[in-house]
N, C-alpha and C positions, 0 to 999 in steps of 0.2 A: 533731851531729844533722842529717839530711837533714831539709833543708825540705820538707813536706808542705804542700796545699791543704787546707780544713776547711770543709765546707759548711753550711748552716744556712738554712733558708727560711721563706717568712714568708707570709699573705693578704693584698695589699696591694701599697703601691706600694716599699715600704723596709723597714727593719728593725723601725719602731715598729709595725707590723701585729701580726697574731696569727700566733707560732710554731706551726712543724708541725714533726712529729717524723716521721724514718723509722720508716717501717712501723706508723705508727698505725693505730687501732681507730677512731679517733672520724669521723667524716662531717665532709669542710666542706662543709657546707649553702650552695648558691648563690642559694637563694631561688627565685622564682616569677613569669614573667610570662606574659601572656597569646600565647596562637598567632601567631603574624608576628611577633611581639620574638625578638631571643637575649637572652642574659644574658653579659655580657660580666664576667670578673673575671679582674687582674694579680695575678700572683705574684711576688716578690724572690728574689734567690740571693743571698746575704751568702758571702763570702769571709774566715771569720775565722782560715787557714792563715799558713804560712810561705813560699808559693809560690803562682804563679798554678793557678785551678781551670777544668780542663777542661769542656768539657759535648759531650759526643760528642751526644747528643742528646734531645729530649723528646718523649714520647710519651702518645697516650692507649688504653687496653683499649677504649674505647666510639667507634666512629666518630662518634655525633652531636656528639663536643665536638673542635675545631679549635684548635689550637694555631699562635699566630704569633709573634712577634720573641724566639725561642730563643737565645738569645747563646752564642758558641762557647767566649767565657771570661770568666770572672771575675777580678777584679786583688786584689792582694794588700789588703786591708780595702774593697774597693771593691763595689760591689750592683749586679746587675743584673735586670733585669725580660724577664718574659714574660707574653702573653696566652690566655688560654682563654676559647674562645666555645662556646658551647650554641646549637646551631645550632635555632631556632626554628619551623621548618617544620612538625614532627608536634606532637601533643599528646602528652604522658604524662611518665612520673618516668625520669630518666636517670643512672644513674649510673657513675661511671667510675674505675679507678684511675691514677693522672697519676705516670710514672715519670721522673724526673731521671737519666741516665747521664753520671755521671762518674768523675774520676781522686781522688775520697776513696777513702782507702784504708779507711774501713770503711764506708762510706757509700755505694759505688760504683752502686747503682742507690736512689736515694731515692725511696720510696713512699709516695702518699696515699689515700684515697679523697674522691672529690667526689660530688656529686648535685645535682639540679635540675630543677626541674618546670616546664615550657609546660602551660598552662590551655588546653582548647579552649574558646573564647568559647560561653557560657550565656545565654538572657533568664530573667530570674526577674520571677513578677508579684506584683505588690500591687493588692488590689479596695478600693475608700471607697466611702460613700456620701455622693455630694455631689459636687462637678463639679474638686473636687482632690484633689490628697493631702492636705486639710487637714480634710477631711471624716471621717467614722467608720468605722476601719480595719474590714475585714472576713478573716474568716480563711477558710481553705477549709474546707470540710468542716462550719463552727461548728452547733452547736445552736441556739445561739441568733437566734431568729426576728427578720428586721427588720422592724420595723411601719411600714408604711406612713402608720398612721392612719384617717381614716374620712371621708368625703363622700355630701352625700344622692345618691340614685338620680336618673340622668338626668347627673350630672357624672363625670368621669374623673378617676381620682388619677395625678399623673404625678413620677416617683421619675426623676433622673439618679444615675448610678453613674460611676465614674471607675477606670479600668487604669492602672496605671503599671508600665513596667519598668524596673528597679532593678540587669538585669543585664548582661554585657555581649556582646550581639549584639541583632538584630530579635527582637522578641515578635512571634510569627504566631499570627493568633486566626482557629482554621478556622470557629469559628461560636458563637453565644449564644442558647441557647436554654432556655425556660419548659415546663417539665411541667404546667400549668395554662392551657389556650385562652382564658381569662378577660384572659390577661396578654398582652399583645405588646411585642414589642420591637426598637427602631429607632435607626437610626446606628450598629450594630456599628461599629468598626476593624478593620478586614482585618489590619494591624499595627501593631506599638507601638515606635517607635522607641528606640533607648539612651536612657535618662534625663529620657525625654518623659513624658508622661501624655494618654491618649485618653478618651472620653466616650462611653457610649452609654444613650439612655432607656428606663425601662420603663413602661408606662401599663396600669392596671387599668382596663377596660371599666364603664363604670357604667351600663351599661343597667340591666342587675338588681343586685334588692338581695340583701343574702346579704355573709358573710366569703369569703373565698379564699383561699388558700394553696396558695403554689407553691413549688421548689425549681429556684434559677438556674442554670447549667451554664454555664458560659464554658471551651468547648473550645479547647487549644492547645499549643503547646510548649517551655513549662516543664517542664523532667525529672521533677520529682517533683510538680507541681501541675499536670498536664496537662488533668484535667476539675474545675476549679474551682467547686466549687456552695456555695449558701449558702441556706437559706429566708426567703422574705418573703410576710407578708400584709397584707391591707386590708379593709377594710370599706366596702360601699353599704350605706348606712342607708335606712328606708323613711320617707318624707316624714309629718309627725308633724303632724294638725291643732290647732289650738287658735283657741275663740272668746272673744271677753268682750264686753265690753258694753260699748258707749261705744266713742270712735272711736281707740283704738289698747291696747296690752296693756296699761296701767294703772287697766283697768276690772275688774267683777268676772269672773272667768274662769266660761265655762257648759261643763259638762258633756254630753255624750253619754248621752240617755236621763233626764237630771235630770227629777224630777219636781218642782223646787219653778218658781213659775211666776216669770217676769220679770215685774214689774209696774213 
């Protein structure tokens, strides 16, 4: 019997990896990292022939993934390794078929398919009420109204709110703004840094009395929450007299208009 070489490869650094088979259907999934990473994964070549196994050479159908320490052969039961990189420059889904040419005689161009995704860096925001994330999550868009609560006329109610971004690049906040002149609002953040949390107040006007309700807008570039609104109201209440008699509120309370007489 002429000794023949017998190929057999694996994900991984040796043999105990996960088998691939010529001419598979199934994707090896290389997983995901973000824009400026590659994604680096070794492959084995197992030699389980009767003679040394050639490797003319390895190749990939998709220029983004790079192929380095190609071995020219394989020894009789012995393994060797190669690297594939996913070169990390672009964003998007890559995928590639990664061909082994060799001297197996039924084997002689071994194929697989790979894929792998670069993430182009995202900020994703979250709104609280309260001056962290430990305050009361707010969602975009919510119906439900934050209450401010209520203070007499002549005082201002003053509500801090807290941004955080959760995702991974700079949150640019182009601006914050109130549909209600009642309301203003001070110390926007221009930006939200990775994994930080900014702050900025909203103060209802308590000159006059009366409820108010407004709807917040926290413009930015979040992909899918770009105009981030939510409604809040409050109340100035109108200053409310009361007399009694005797020298503080434990006396009998008088009326407006009473006609029974204080004697």
């Amino acid at each position: 019997m002429t000794p023949e070489p017998e190929i057999s490869v694996y994900q991984g650094v040796d043999n105990t990896g996960t088998t691939l088979a010529d001419a598979q259907t199934t994707v090896v999934d290389l997983g995901s990292v973000l824009e400026g990473n590659d994604i680096v994964q070794t492959f084995a070549i197992e030699n389980t022939g009767t003679s040394v196994l050639t490797i003319s050479s390895i190749t990939s159908s998709a220029t983004e993934y790079v192929i380095t320490g190609a071995p020219a052969t394989v020894g009789l039961g012995a393994t060797e390794t190669f690297t594939l990189t996913l070169d990390g420059t672009n964003a998007g889904v890559f995928t590639s078929n990664i061909i082994i040419n060799n001297d197996d005689s039924d084997e002689g161009s071994f194929t697989y398919p790979v894929t792998g995704e670069i993430i182009a860096p995202e900020p994703e925001i979250s709104v609280y009420q309260g001056v962290d994330n430990t305050g009361t999550t707010l969602a975009d868009a919510q119906t439900t109204v934050v209450d401010l609560g209520s203070v007499p006329e002549g005082n201002d109610i003053v509500q801090t709110f807290a941004i955080e971004n959760t995702g991974t690049s700079v949150l640019t906040i182009s601006s914050i703004t109130s549909s209600a002149t009642e309301y203003v609002i001070t110390g926007a953040p221009a930006t939200v840094g990775l994994g930080t949390t900014e702050t900025f107040t909203l103060t209802l006007d308590g000159t006059n009395a009366g409820v108010f309700t407004t709807t917040i807008t926290i413009n930015n570039d979040d992909s899918d929450e770009g105009s981030f609104t939510y409604p809040v109201t409050g109340e100035i209440t109108t200053p409310e007299i009361s007399i009694f008699v005797g020298t503080n509120n434990s006396g009998s309370v008088i009326t407006s208009g009473q006609t029974a007489v204080i004697d």
